[in-house]
N, C-alpha and C positions, 0 to 999 in steps of 0.2 A: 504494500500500500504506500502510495505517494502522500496523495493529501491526509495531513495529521489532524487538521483542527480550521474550522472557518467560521466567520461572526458576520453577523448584518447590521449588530444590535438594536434590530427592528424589534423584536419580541418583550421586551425587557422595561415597557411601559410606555405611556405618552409622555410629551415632552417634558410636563410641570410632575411628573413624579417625584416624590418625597423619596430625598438624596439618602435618608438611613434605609428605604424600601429596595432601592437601587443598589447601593452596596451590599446588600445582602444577595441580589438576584443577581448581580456580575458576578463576585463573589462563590456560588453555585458552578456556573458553568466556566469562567476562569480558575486560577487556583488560589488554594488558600493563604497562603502567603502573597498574593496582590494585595497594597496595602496604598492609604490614603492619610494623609493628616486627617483630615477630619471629615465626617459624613458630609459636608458639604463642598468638599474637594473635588466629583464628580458630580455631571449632570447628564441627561439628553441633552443634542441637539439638533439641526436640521443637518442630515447627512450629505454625503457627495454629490447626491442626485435625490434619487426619491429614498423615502423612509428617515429612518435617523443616524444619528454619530454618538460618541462617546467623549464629552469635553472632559478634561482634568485640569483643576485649576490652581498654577502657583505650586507651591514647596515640593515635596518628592514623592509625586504621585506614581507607582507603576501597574501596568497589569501584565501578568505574564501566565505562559504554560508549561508545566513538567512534564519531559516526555521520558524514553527510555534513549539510551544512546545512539546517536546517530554521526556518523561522519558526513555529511553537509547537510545543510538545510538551507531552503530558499522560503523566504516571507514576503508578504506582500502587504501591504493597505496603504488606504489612503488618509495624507495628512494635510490638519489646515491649523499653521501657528499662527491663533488668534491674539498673541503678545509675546513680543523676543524677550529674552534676559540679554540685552547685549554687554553685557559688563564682562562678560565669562564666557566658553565655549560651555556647554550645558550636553546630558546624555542624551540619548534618544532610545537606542536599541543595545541593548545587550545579549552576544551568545555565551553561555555559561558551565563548564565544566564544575558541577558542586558549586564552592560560593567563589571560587573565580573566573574571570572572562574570560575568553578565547582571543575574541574578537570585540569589535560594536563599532557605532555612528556616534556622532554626536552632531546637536547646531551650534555652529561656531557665532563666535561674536559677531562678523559680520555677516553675520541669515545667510548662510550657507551649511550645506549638511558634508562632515568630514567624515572618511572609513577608516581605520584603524585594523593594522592585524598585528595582533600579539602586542597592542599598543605603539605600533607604527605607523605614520599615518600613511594612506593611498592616495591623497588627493582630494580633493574637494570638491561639491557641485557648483552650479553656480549659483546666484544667490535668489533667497525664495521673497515673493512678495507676501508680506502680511496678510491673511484672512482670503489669502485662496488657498484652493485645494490641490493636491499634488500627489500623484502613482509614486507610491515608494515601494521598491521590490529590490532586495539584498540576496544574492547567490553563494554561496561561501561553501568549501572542503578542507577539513581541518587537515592540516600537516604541522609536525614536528620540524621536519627543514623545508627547506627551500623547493617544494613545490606546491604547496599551496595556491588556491587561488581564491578571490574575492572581490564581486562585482557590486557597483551599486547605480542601480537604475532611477530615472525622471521621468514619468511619463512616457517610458518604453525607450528610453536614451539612455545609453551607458554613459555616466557622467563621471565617473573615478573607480581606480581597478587596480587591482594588486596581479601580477603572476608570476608564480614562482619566490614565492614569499611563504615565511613560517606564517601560519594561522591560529597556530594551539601554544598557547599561555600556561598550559601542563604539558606534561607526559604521555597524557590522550590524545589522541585524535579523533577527536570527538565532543558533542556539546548534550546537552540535554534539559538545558532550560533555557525559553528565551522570554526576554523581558522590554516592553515598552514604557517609556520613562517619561513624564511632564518635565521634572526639575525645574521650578522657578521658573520655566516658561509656563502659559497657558494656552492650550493645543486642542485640536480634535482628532479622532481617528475614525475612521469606518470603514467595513467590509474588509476584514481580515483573513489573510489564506496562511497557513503553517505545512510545509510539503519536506518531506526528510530525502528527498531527489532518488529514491529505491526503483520507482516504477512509474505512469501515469504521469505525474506532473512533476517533472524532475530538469525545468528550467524554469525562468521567469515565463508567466501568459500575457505578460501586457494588460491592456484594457480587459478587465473583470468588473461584475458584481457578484454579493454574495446577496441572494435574496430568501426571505421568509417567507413559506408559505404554511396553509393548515387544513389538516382534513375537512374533506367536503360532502364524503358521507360513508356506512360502514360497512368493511368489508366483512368477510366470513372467518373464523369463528370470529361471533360475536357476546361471547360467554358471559363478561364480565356484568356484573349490579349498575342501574345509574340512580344516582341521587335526587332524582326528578326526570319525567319527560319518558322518550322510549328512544331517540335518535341518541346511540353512543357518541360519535363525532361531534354533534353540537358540546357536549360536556368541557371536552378538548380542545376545541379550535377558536377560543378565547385568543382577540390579536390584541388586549390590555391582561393580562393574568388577574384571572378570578379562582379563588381556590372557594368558593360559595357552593360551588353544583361539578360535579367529579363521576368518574368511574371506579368501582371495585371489587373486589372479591378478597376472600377466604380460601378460595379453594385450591390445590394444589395443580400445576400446568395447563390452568386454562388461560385462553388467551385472547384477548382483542382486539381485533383488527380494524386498520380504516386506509380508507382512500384518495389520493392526493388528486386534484385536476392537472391535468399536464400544462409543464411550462412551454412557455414560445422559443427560447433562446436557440439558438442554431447550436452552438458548442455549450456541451454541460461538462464541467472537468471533473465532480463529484457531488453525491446528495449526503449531507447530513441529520441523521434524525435525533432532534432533542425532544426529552420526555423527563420531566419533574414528576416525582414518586414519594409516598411518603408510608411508614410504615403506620399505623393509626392505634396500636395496641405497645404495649410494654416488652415485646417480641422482635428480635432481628428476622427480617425477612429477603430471602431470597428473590430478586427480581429481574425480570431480561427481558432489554428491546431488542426487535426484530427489523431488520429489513427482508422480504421476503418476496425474491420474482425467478421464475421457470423454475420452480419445486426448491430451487434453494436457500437456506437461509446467512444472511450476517448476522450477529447477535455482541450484545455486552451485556454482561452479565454482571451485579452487583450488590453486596449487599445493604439493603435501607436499614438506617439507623431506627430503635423504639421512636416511637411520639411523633404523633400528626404533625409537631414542629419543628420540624428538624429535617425538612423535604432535601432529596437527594438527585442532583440535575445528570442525565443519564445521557451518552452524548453513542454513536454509534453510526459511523462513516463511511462510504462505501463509493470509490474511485471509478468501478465499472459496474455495469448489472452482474448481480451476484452470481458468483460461479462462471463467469466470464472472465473473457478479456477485451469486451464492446463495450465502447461509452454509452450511457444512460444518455437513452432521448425524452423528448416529450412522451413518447407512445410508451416506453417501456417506463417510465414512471406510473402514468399513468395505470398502466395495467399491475403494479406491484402491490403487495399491501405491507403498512406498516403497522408496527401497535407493539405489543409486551403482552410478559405472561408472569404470574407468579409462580416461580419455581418448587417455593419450601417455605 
């Protein structure tokens, strides 16, 4: 699998959401260790295009994800520095072996994004206008000597490059956390791609979105209790999170399934399916989403923590149609089903 991890952060509320609600719900599907001065450090705001962004504002806000080791990774989104810190060069992106770098960017004092391998610099871009938005996509292979490589794109322009340069700041070659920084600047981000370069998306794609969608009505099995109504899907496809009216069960392997409407897009480079779970009793329970099309399944499987409070964001990826090596079209989405089962 190529693509590791992707965000729209279309899902995750309207714009005037309550910043202690939001860091709780980013928080979920980033990881634990994304950290904020203070709950009002993030906001919504109007994204790149349609839907939303993710602003962070001022002191050292970052958000990041833990993967397992990878020797390169290419990322991607898009930024719009709605206020420079020009006093300092400030972070932007960090690749991370444990709690040291590898690599990273940073914006330099004069609005310009600088690369760095092994804290050397690559070069610079040129320099970014205030409060527009900008394709930022970073390609990097960790090496120990001098063959490394590290690219960093503008809007599908190679702007600054390393080759044949050390990249790994350990004894690794290899990175496993990578991390998005405000520092003292205040910034947006939106539409995030994270790809470990293995298979499927193992360069930069240029112009992307990453888009939100929600079930539209339910597939087969349709096992699961609903807390109101008889439509499963309706329950789910809340595009503001309502935990008010829900789906569930007790019972051991059953499972619920629902149906996506096919996207337009001509090139779909992977689907993501995220599903927030909660265990509702004093009991860990065993829980697994499904993507499921031509009899095969992808699944993540994990355990929910006791207590209706303590909901567990269930993320589950899938590069080609399952059991393939064919990109996911409109048609083959459309015919797939997605949902979860309680396992135990």
């Amino acid at each position: 699998m190529a693509l590791r991890f992707i965000e729209s952060f279309d899902a995750y509320g309207p714009v005037n959401t309550a910043s202690d609600v939001l860091r709780t719900r980013v928080s979920g599907k980033w990881d634990v260790w994304s950290a904020w001065s203070a709950d009002t450090d993030i906001k919504l705001v109007d994204g790149v295009e349609s839907g939303l962004g993710l602003q962070m504002v001022n002191g050292i806000c970052l958000i990041g994800k833990h993967f397992d080791n990878q020797g390169q990774w290419i990322v991607g989104f898009y930024l719009k520095v709605d206020n420079f810190y020009d006093a300092s060069s400030r972070q932007l992106l960090r690749f991370r072996d444990g709690t040291t770098t590898q690599s990273h960017v940073t914006i330099t004092a004069d609005r310009r994004l600088e690369l760095f391998a092994d804290g050397v610099s690559q070069g610079t871009t040129d320099v970014l206008v205030e409060g527009d938005w900008y394709l930022i996509e970073i390609d990097i292979t960790f090496k120990t000597d001098a063959t490394g490589t590290c690219d960093l794109y503008i809007d599908g322009v190679l702007e600054a490059n390393g080759s044949s340069v050390v990249t790994a700041g350990t004894a690794n070659e290899y990175a496993q956390d990578i991390r998005i920084y405000s520092d003292a600047t205040t910034l947006s981000i939106d539409d995030v791609y994270m790809a470990d370069g293995t298979a499927g998306v193992n360069s930069p794609v240029g112009y992307f979105q990453v888009k939100a969608s929600y079930p539209t009505s339910d597939s087969t099995p349709s096992a699961w209790d609903v807390s109101t109504g008889s439509d499963h899907y309706a329950l789910v496809s809340d595009t503001t999170r309502d935990t008010t009216d829900y789906v569930y069960t007790d019972v051991n392997t059953e499972e619920d399934m629902f149906n996506f409407t096919a996207p337009t897009e001509d090139t779909i480079h992977g689907i993501q399916l995220s599903v927030e779970a909660a265990s509702s009793g004093s009991e860990i329970k065993e829980f697994k989403s499904i993507i499921r099309h031509g009899g095969n399944d992808s699944t993540t499987s994990v355990n929910l923590m006791a207590g209706p409070n303590t909901p567990t964001t269930i993320l589950t990826l899938s590069d080609y149609q399952v059991g393939t090596s064919n990109a996911w079209t409109g048609a083959t989405i459309a015919a797939a089903d997605f949902g979860c089962e309680k396992v135990s």
